[in-house]
N, C-alpha and C positions, 0 to 999 in steps of 0.2 A: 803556202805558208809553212815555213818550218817549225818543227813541235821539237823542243827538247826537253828531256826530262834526264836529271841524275838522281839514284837512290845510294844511299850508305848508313852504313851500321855505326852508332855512338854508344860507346859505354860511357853512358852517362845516364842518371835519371829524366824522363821527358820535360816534369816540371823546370829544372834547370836548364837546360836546351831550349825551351820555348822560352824561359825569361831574357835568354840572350837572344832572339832570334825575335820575339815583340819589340825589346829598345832599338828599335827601328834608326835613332840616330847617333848608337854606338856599335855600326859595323865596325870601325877601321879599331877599335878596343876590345868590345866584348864576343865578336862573331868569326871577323875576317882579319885579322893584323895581318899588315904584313900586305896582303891582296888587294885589301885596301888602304888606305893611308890617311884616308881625313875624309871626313861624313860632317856635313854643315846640315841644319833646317833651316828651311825656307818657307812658312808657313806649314800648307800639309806636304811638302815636296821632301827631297832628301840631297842634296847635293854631294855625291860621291866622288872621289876622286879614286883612283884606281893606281894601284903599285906602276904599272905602264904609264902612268901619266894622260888614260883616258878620265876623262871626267866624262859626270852624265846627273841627268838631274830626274828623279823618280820619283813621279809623284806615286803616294802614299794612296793604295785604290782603300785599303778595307788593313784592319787589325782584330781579322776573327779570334776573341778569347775564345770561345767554345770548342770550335775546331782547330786551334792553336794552328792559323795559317796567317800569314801577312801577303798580300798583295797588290802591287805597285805596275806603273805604267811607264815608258820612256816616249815622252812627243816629240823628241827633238830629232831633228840630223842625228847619226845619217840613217836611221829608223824612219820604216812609213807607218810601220808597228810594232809595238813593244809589251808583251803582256807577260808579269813575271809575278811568279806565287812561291811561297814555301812554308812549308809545312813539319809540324814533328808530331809523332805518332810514338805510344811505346810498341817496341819489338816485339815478338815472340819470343824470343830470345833471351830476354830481358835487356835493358838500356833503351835506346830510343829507335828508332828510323827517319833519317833527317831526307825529304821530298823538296827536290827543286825543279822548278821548270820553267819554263818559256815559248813562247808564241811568239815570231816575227816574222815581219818582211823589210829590206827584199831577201828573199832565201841564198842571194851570193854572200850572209854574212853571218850563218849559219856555223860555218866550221871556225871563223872566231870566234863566236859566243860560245858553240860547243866548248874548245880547247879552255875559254877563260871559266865557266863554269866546274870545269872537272877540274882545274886546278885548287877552285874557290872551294868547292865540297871538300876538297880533303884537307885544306886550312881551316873549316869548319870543323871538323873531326877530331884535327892533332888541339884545336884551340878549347873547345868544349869538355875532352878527356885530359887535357891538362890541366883546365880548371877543376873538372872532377879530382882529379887526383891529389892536388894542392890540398884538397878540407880535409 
């Protein structure tokens, strides 16, 4: 099973970061523009469409307020598993530390979800610190 995990640094307070990253059905406005393009609910599910014109439909595992994580499953094709979490933590630093990761099989699809996550963390980044910076 492949494990991926991206870490990155947001100037941004965490309180604000977790408020965008809990509205679970405003990736493609308040998280990922752009990456993503339109997020539908479907009950507890999420139905994503992707800047590439992948769609995928995630259902919604858990919305830890406490440990400010949300965590989501993909059942569909072409996944035989799909285990995805993300999390905001404040820095050391001060700002945040924005945690993504993933569990899947089969492991041939590994270096696509790599690539499409590292792209999405830093649409996270430039999106979260722009909003910081707009108040």
């Amino acid at each position: 099973m492949a494990t991926i995990r991206k870490e990155i640094h947001i100037d941004t307070p965490p309180a604000a970061a977790w408020d965008a990253l809990s509205d679970v059905g405003a990736l493609h406005t308040r998280l990922v523009p752009g990456f993503v393009t339109d997020t539908r609910m479907d009950g507890s599910a999420r139905i994503v469409t992707f800047g590439n014109g992948m769609v995928a439909r995630e259902e919604i595992v858990g919305i830890d307020e406490a440990h400010h994580r949300v965590s989501w499953a993909v059942l569909d094709a072409p996944f035989r598993h799909y285990s995805g979490a993300a999390w905001v933590e404040p820095d050391l630093d001060g700002g945040t530390r924005f945690v993504w990761t993933a569990d899947l099989l089969p492991d041939e699809l590994s270096a696509q979800v790599e690539e499409m996550m590292s792209a999405g963390i830093r649409v996270v980044k430039q999106t979260l610190e722009r909003t910081a910076n707009s108040h």
